[in-house]
PDB file of N, CA, C, O and CB in Angstrom:
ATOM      1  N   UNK A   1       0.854  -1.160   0.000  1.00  0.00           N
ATOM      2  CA  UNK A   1       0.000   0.000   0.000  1.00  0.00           C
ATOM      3  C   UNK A   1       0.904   1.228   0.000  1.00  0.00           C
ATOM      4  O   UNK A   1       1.989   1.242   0.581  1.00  0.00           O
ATOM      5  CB  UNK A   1      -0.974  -0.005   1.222  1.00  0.00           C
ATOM      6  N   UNK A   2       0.355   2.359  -0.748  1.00  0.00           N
ATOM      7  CA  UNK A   2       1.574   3.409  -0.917  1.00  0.00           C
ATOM      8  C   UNK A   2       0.451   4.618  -1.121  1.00  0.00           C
ATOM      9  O   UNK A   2       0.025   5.061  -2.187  1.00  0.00           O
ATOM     10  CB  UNK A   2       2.878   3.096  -2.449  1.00  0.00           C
ATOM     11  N   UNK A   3       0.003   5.128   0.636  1.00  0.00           N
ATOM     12  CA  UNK A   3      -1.034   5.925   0.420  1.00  0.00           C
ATOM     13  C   UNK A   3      -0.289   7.662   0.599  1.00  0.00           C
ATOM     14  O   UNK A   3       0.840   7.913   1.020  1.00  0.00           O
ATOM     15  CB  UNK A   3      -2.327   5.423   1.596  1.00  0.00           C
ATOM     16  N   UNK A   4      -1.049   8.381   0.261  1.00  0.00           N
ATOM     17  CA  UNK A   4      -0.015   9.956   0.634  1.00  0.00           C
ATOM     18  C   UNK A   4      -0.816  10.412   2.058  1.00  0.00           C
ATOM     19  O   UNK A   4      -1.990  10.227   2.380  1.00  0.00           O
ATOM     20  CB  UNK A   4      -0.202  11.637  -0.934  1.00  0.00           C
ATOM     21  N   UNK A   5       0.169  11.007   2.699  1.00  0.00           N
ATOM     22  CA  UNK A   5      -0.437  11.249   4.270  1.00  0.00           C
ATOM     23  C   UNK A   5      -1.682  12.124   4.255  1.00  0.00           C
ATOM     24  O   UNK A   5      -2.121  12.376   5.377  1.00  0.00           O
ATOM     25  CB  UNK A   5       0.695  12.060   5.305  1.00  0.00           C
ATOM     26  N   UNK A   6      -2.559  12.808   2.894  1.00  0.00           N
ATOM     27  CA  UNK A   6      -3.814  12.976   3.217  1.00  0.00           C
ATOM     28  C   UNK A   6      -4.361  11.973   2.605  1.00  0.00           C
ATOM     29  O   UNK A   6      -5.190  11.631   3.448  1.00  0.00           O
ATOM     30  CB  UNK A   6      -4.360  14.166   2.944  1.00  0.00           C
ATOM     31  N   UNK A   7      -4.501  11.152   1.599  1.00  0.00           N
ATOM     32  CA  UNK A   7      -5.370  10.241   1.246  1.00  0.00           C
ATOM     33  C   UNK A   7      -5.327   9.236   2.865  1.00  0.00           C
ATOM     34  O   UNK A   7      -6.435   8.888   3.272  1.00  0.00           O
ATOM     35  CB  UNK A   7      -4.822   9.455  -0.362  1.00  0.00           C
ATOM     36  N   UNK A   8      -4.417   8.923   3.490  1.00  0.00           N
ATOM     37  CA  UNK A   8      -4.383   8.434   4.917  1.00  0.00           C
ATOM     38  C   UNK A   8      -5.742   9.154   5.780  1.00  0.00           C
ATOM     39  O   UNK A   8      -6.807   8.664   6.156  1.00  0.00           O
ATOM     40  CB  UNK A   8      -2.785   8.915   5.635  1.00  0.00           C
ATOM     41  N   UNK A   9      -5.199  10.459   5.888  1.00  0.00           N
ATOM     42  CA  UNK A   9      -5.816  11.106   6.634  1.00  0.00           C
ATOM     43  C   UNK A   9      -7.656  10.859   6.166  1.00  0.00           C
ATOM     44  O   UNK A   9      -8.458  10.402   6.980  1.00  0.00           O
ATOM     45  CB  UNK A   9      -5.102  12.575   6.530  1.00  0.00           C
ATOM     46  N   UNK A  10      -7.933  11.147   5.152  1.00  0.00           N
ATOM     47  CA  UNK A  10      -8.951  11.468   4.774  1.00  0.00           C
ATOM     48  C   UNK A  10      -9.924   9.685   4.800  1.00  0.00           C
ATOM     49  O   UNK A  10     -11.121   9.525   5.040  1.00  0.00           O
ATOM     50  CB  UNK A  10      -8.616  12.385   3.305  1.00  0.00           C
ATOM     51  N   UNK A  11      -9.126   8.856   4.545  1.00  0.00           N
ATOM     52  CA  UNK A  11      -9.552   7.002   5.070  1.00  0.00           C
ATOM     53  C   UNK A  11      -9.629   7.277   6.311  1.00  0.00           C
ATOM     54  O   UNK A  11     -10.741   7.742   6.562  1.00  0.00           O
ATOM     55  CB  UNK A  11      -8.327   5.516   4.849  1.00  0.00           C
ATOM     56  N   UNK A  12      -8.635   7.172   7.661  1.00  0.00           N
ATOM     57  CA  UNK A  12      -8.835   7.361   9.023  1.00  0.00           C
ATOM     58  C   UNK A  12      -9.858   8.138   9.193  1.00  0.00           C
ATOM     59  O   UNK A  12     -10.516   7.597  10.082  1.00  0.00           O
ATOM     60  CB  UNK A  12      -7.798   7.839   9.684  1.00  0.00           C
ATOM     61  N   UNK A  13     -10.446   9.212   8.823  1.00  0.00           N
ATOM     62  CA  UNK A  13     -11.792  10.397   9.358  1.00  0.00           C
ATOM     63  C   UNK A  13     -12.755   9.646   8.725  1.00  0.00           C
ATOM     64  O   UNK A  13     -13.827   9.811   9.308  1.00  0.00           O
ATOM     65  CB  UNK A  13     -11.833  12.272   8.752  1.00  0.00           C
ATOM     66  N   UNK A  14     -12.885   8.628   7.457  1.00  0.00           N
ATOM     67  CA  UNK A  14     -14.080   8.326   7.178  1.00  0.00           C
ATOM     68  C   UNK A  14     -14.419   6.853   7.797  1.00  0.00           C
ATOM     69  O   UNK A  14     -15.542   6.350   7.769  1.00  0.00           O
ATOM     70  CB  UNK A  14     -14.227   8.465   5.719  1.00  0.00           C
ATOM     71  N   UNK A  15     -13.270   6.257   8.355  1.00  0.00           N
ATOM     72  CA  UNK A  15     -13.818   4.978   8.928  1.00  0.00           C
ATOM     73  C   UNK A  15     -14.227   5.494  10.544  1.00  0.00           C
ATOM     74  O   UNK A  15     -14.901   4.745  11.251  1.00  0.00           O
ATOM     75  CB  UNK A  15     -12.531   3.593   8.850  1.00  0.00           C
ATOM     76  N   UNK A  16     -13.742   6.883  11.067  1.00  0.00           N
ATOM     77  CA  UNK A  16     -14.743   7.456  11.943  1.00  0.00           C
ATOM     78  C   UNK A  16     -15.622   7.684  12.076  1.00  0.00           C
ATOM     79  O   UNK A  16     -16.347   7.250  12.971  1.00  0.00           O
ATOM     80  CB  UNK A  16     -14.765   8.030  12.207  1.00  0.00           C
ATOM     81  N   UNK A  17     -15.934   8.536  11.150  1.00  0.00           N
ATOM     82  CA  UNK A  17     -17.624   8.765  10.977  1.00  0.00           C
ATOM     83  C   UNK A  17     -17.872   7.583  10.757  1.00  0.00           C
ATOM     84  O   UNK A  17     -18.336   7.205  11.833  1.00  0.00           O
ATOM     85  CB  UNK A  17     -18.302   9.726   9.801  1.00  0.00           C
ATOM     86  N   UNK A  18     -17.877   6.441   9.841  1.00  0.00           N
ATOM     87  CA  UNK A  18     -18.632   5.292   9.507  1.00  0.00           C
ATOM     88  C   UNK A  18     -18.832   4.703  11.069  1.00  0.00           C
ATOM     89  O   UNK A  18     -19.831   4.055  11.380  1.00  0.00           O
ATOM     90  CB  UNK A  18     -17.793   4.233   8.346  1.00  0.00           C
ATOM     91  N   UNK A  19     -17.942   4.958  11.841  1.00  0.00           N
ATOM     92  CA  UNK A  19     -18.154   3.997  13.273  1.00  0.00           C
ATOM     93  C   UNK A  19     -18.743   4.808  13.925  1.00  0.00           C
ATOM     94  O   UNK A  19     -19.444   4.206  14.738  1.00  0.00           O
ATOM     95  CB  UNK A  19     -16.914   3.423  14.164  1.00  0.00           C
ATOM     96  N   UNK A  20     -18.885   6.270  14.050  1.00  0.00           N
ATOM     97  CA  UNK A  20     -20.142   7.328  14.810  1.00  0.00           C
ATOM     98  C   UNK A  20     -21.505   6.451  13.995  1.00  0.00           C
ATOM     99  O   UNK A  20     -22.305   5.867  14.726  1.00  0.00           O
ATOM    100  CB  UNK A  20     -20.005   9.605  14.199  1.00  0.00           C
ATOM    101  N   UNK A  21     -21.693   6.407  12.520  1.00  0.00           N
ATOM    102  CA  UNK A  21     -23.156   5.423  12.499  1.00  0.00           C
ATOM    103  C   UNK A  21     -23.044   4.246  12.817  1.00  0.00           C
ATOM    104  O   UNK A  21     -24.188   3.877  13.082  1.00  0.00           O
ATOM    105  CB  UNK A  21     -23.851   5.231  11.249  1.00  0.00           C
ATOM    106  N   UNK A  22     -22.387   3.463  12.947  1.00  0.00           N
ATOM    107  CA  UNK A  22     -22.555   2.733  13.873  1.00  0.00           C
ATOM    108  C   UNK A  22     -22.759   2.451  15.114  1.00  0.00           C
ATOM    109  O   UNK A  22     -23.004   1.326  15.549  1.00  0.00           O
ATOM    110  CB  UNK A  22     -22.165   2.459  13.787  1.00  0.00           C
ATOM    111  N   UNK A  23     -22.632   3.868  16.000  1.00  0.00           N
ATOM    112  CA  UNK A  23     -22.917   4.101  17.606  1.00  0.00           C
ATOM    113  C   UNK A  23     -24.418   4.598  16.927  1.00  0.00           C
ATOM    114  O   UNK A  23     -25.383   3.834  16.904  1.00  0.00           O
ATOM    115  CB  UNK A  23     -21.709   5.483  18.764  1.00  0.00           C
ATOM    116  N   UNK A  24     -24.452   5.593  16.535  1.00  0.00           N
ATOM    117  CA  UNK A  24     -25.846   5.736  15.634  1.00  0.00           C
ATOM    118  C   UNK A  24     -26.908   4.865  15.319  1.00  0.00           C
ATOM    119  O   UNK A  24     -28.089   5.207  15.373  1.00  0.00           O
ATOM    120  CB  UNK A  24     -25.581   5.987  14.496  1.00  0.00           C
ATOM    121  N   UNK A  25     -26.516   3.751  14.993  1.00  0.00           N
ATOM    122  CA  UNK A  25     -27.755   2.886  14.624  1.00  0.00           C
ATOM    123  C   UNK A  25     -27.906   1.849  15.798  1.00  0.00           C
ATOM    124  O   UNK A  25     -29.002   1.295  15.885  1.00  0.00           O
ATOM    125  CB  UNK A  25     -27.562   2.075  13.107  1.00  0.00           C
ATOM    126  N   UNK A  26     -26.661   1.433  16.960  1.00  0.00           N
ATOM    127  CA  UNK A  26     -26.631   1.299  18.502  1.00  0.00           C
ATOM    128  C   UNK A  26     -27.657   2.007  19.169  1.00  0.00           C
ATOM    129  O   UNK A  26     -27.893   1.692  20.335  1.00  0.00           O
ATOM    130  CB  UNK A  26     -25.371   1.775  19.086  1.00  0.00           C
ATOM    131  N   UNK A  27     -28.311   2.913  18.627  1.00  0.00           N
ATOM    132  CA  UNK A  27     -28.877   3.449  20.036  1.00  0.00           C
ATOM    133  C   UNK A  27     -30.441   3.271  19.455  1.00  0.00           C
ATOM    134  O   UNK A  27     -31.361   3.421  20.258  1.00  0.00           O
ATOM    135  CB  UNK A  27     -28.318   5.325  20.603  1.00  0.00           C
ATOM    136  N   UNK A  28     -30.717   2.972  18.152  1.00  0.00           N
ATOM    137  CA  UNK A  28     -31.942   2.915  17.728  1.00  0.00           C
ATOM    138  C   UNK A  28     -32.654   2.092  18.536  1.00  0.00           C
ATOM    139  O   UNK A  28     -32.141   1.048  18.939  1.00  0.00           O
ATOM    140  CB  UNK A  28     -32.022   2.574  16.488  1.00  0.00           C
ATOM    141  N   UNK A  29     -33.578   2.351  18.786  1.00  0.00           N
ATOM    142  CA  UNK A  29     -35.218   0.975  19.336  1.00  0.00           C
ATOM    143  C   UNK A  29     -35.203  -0.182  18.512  1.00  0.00           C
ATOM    144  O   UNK A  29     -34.892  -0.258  17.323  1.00  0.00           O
ATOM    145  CB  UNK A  29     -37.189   1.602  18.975  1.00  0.00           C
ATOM    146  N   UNK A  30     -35.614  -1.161  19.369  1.00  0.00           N
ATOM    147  CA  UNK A  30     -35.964  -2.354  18.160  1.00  0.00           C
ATOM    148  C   UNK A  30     -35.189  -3.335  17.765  1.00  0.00           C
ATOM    149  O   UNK A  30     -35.485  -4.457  17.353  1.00  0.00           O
ATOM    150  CB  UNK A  30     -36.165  -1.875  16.947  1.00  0.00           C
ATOM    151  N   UNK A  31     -33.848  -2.666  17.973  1.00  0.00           N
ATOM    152  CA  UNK A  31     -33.005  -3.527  17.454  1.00  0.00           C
ATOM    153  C   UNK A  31     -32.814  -5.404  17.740  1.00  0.00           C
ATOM    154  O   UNK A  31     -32.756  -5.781  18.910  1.00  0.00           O
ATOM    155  CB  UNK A  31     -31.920  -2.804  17.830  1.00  0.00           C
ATOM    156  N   UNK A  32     -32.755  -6.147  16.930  1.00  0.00           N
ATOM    157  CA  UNK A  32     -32.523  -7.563  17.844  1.00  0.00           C
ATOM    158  C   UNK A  32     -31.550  -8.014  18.264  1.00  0.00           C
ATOM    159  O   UNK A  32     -30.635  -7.260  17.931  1.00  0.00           O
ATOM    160  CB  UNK A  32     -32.812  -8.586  17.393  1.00  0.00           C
ATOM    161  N   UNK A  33     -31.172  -8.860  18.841  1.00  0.00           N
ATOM    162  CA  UNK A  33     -29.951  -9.255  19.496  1.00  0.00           C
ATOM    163  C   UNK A  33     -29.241  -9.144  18.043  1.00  0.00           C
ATOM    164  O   UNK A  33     -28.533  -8.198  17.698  1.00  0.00           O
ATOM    165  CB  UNK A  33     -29.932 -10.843  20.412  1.00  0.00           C
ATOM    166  N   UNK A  34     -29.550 -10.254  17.269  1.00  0.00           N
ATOM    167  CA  UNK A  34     -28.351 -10.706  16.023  1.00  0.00           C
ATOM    168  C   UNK A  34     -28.020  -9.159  15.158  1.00  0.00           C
ATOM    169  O   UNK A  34     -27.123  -8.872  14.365  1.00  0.00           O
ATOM    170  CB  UNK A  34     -29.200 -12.165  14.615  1.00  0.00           C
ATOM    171  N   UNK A  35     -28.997  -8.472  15.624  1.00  0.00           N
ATOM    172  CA  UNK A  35     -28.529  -7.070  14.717  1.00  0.00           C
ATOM    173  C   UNK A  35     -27.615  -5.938  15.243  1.00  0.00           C
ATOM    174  O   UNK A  35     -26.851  -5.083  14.796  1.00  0.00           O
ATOM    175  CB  UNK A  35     -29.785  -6.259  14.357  1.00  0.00           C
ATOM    176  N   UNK A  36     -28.218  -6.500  16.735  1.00  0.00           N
ATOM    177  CA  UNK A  36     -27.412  -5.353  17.509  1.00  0.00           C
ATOM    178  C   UNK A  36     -25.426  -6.004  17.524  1.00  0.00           C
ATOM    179  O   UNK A  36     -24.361  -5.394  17.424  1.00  0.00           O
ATOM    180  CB  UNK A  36     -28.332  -5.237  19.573  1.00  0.00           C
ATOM    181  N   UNK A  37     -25.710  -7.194  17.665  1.00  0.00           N
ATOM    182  CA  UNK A  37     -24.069  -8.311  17.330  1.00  0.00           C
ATOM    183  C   UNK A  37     -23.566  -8.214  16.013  1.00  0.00           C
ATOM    184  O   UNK A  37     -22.470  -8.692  15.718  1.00  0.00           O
ATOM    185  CB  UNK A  37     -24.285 -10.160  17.432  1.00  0.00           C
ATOM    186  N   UNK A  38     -24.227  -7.679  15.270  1.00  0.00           N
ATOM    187  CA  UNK A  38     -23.246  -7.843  13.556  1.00  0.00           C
ATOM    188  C   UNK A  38     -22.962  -6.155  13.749  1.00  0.00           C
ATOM    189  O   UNK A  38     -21.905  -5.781  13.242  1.00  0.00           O
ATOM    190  CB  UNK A  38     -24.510  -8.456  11.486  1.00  0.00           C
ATOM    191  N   UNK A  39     -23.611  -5.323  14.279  1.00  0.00           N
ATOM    192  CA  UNK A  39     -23.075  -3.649  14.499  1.00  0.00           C
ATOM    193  C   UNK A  39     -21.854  -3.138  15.653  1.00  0.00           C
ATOM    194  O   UNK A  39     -21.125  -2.154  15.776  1.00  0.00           O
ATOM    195  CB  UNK A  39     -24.490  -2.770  15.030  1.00  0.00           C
ATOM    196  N   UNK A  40     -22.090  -4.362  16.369  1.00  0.00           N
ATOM    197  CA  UNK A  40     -21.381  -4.532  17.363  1.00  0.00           C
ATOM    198  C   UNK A  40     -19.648  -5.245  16.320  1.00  0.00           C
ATOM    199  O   UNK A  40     -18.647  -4.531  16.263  1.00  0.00           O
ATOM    200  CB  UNK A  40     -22.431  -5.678  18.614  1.00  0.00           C
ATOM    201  N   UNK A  41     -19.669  -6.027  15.949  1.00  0.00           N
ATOM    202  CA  UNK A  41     -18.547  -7.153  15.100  1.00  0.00           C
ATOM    203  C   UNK A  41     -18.232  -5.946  14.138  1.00  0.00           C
ATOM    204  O   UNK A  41     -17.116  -5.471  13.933  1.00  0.00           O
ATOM    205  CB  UNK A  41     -19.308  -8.917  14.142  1.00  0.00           C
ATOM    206  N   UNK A  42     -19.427  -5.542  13.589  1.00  0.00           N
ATOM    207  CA  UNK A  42     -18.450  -4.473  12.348  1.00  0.00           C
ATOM    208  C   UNK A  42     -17.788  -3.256  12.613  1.00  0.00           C
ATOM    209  O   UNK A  42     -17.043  -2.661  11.834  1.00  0.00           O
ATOM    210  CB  UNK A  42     -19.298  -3.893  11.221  1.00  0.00           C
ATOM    211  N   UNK A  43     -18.203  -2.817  14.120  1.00  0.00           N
ATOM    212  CA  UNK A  43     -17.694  -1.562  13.861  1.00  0.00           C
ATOM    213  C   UNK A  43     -16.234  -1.990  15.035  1.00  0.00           C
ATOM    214  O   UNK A  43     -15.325  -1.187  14.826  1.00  0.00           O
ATOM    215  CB  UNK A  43     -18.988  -0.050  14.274  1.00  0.00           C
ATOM    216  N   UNK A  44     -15.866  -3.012  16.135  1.00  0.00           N
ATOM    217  CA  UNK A  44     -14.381  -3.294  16.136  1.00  0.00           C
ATOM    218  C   UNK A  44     -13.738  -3.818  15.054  1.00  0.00           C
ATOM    219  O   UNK A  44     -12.519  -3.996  15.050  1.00  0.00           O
ATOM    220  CB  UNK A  44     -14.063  -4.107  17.070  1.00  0.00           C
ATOM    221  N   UNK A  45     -14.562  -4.121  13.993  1.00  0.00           N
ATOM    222  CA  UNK A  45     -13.787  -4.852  12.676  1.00  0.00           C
ATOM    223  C   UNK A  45     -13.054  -2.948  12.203  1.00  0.00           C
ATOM    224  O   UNK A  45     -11.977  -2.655  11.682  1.00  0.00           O
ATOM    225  CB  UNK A  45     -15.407  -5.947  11.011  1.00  0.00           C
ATOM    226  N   UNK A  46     -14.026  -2.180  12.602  1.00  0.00           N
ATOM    227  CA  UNK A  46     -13.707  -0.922  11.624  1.00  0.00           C
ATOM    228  C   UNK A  46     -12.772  -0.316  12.467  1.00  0.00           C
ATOM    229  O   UNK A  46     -11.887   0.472  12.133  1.00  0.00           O
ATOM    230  CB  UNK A  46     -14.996   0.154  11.185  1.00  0.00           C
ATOM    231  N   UNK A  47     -13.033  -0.747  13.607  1.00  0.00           N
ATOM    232  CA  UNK A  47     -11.649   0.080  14.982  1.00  0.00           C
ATOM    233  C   UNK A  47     -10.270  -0.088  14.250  1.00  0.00           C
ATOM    234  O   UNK A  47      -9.325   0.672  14.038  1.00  0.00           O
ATOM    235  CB  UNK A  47     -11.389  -1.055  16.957  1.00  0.00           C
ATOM    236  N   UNK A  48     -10.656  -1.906  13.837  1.00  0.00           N
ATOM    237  CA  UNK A  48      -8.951  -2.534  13.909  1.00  0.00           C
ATOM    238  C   UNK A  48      -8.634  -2.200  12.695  1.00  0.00           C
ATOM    239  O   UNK A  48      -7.420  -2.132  12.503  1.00  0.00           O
ATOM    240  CB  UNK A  48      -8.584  -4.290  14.159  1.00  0.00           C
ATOM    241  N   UNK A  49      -9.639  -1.854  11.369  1.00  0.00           N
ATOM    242  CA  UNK A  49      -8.890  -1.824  10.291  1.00  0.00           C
ATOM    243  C   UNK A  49      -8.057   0.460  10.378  1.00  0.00           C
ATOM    244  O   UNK A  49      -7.053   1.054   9.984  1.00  0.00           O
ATOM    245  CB  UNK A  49     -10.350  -2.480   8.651  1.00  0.00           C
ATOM    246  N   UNK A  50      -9.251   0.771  11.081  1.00  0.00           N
ATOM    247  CA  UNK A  50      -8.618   2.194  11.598  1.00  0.00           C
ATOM    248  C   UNK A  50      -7.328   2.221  12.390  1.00  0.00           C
ATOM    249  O   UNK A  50      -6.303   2.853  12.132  1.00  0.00           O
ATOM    250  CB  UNK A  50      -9.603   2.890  12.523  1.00  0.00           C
ATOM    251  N   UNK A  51      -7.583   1.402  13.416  1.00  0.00           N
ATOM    252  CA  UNK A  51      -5.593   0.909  14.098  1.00  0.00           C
ATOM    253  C   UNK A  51      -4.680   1.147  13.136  1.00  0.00           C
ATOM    254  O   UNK A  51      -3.787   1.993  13.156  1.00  0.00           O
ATOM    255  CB  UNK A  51      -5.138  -0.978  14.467  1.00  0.00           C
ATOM    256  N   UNK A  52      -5.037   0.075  11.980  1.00  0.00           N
ATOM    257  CA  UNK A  52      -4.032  -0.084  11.009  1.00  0.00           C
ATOM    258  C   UNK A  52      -3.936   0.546  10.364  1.00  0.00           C
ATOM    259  O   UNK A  52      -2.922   0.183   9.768  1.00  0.00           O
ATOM    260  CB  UNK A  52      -3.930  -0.838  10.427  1.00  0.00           C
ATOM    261  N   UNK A  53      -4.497   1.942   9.639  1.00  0.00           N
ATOM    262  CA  UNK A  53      -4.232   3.029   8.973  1.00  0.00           C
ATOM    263  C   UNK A  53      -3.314   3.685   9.738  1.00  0.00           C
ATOM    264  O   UNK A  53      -2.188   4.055   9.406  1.00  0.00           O
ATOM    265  CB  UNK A  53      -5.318   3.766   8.661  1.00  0.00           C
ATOM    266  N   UNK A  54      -4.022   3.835  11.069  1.00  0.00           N
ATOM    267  CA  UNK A  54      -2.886   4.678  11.570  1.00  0.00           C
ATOM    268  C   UNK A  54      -1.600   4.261  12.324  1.00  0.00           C
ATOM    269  O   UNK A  54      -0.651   4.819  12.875  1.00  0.00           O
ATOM    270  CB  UNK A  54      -3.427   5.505  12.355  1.00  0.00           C
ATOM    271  N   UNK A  55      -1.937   3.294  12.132  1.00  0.00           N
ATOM    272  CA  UNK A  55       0.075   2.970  12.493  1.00  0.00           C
ATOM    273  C   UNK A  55       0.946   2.850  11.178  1.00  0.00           C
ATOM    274  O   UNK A  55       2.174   2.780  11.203  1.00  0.00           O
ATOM    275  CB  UNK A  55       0.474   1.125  13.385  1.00  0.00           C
ATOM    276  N   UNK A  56       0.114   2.833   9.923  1.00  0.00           N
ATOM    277  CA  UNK A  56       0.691   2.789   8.965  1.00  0.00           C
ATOM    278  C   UNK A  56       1.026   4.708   8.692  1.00  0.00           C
ATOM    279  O   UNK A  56       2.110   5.158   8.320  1.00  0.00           O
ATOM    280  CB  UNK A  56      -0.240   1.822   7.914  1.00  0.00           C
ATOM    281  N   UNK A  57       0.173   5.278   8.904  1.00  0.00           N
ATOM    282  CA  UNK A  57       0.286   6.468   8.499  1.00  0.00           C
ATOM    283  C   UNK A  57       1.518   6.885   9.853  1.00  0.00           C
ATOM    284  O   UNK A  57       2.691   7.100   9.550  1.00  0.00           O
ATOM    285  CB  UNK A  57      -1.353   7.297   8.364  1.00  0.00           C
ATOM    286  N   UNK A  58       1.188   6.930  10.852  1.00  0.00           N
ATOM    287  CA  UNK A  58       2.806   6.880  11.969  1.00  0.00           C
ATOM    288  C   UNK A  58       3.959   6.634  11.247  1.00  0.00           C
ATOM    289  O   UNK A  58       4.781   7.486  10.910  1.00  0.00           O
ATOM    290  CB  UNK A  58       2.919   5.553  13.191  1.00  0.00           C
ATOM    291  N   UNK A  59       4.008   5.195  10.970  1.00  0.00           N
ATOM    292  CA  UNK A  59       5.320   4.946  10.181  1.00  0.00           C
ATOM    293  C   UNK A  59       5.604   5.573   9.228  1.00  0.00           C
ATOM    294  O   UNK A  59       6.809   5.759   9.056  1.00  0.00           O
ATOM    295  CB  UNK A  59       5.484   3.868   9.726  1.00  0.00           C
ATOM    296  N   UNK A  60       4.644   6.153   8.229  1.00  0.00           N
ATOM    297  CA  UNK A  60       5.183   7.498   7.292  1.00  0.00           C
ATOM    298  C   UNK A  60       5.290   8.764   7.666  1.00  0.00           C
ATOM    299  O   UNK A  60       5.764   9.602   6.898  1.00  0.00           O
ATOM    300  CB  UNK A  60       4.447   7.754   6.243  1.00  0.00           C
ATOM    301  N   UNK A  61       4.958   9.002   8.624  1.00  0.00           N
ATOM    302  CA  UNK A  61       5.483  10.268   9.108  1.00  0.00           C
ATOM    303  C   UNK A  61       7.328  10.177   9.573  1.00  0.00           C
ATOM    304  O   UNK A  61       8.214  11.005   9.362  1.00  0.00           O
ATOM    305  CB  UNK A  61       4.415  10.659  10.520  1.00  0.00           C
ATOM    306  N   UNK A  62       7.395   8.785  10.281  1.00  0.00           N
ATOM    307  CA  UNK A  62       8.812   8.472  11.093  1.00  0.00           C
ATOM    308  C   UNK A  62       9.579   8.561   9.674  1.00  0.00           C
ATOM    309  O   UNK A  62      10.588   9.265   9.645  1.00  0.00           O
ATOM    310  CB  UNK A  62       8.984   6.711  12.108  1.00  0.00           C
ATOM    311  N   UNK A  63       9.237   8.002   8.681  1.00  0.00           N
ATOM    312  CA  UNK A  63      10.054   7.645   7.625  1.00  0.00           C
ATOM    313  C   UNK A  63      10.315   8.967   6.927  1.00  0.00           C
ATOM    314  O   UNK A  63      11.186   9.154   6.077  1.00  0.00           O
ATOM    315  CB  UNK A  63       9.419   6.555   6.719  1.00  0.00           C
ATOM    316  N   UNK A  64       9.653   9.652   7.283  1.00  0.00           N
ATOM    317  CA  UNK A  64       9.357  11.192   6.060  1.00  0.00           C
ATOM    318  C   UNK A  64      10.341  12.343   7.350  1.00  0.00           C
ATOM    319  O   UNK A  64      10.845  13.413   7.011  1.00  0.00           O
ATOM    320  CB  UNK A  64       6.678  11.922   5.750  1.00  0.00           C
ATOM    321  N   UNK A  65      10.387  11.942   8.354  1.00  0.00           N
ATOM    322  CA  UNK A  65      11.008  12.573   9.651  1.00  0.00           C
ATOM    323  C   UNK A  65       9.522  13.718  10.016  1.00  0.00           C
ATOM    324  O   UNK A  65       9.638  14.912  10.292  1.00  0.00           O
ATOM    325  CB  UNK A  65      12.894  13.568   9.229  1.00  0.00           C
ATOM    326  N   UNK A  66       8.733  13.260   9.958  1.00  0.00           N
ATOM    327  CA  UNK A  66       7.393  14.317  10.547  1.00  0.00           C
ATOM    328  C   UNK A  66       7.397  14.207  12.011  1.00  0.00           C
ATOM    329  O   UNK A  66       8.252  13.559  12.614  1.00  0.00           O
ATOM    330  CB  UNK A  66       5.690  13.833  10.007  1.00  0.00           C
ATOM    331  N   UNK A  67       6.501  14.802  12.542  1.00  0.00           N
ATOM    332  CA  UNK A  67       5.744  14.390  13.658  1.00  0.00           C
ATOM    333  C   UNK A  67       4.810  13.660  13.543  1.00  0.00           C
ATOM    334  O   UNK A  67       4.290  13.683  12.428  1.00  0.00           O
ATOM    335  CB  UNK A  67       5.316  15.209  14.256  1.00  0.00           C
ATOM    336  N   UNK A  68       4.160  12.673  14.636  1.00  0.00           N
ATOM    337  CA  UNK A  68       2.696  12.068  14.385  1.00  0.00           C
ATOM    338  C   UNK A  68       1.795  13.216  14.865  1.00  0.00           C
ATOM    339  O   UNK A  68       1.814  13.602  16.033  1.00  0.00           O
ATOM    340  CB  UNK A  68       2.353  10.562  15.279  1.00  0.00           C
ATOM    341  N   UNK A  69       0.893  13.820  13.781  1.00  0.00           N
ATOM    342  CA  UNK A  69      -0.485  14.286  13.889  1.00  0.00           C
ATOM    343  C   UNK A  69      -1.298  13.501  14.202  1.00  0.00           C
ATOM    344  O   UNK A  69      -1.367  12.441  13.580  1.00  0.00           O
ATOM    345  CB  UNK A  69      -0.962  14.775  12.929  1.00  0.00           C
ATOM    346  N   UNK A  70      -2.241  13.800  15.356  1.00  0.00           N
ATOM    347  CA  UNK A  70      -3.637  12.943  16.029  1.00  0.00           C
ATOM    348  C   UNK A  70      -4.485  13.654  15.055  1.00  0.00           C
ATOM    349  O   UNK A  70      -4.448  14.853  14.780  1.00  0.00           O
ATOM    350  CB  UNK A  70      -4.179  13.196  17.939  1.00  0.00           C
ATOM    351  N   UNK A  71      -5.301  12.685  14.546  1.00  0.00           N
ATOM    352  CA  UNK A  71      -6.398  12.736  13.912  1.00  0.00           C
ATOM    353  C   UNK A  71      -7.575  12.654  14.651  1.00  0.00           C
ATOM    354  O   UNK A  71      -8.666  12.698  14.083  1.00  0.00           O
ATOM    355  CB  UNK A  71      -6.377  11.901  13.065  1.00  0.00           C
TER     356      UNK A  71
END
């Protein structure tokens, strides 16, 4: 993968918001167990694939001699 530190940036902010609707559709009424468990599974699926942007985007900053910016 050979992303530029805003195309990084701009993946990390949208698998955020995607996981704010997912606290989002958490709080709806109604929900059933098996629905509330696949929103639950997808959005640490979306934590860990966000982890991994940003330790990837870390390591290009170290490599580029930046600082790490918190997103």
């Amino acid at each position: 993968m050979n992303l530029s530190a805003k195309a990084l940036r701009f993946v990390i902010e949208a698998l955020h918001h995607y996981q704010e609707y997912h606290d989002h559709r958490l709080r709806q009424e109604g929900l059933t167990e098996e629905e509330v468990s696949d929103i639950v599974n997808d959005r640490q699926y979306l934590e860990a694939i966000k982890k991994d942007f940003e330790k990837y985007r870390d390591e290009l900053m170290r490599q580029r001699g930046g600082v790490k910016a918190d997103a």
